[in-house]
N, C-alpha and C positions, 0 to 999 in steps of 0.2 A: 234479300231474304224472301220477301212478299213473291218475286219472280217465282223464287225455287219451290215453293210453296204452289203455287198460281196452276204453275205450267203441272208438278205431279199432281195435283187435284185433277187437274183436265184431262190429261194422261190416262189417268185413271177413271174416271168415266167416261170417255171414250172407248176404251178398252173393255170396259163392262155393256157399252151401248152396242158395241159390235159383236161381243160376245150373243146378247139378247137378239140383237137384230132389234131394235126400238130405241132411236134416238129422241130422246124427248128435248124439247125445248120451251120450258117456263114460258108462261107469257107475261105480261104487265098489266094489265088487265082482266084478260079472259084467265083459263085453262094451258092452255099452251099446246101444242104442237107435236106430236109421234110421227118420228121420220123410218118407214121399214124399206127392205131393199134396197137398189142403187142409186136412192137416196141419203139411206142412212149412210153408204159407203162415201158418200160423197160428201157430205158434212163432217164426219171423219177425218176425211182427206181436208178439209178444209179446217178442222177443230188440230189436227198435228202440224197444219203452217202456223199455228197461233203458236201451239208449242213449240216450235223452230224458232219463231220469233223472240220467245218469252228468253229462251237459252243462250242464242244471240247474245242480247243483252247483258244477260248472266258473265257469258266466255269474254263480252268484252271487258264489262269491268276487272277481269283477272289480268289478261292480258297487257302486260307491259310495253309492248310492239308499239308503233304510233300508224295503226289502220282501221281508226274509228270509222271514216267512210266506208270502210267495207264492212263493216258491219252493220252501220246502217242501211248500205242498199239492200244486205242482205235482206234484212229487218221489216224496208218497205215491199221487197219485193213479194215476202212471204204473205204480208197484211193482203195488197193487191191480190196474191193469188189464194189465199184463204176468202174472200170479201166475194169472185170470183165462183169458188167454192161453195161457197154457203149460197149464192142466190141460185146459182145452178141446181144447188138440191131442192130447195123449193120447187122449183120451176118444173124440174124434172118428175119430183114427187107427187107436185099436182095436177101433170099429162100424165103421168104411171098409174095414178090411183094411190100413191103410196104415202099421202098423209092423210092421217084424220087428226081434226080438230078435237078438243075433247073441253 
């Protein structure tokens, strides 16, 4: 349930962060982090492997079949290419100009 929950939360700010074009990211300490342009798109793209992930999960537990490996690799492969995602848009955003810290 926490999944199904998890993943439409994320969904949904994502969806409103691309809307904006300002992907923010909380920080732990400081202020946190506004991702704009091919940045933002790109953490995006990296915030919907999570959601792929989250759902995975979800469709296996339904799933009566006996192809839980494939569901994991899905699982890992998404995390890997989300993890992927997310350092590339820093990375990209702070050659671009396209984060500011706040």
């Amino acid at each position: 349930m926490w999944y199904f929950i998890g993943s439409g939360l994320l969904l949904a700010y994502t969806l409103h962060a691309l809307f904006r074009d300002d992907f923010y990211l909380p920080g732990k300490r400081g202020s946190g982090m506004h991702l704009t342009g091919v940045s933002s798109w790109l953490m995006a793209a990296a915030s919907f492997c999570a959601v792929a992930s989250m759902v995975s999960a979800l469709v296996d537990h339904h799933d009566e079949r006996n192809n839980e490996v494939k569901y994991k690799n899905f699982s890992a492969a998404c995390e890997w290419l989300g993890w992927g995602l997310a350092i590339s848009a820093t990375v990209v955003g702070m050659v671009r100009g396209e984060v500011s810290v706040t």
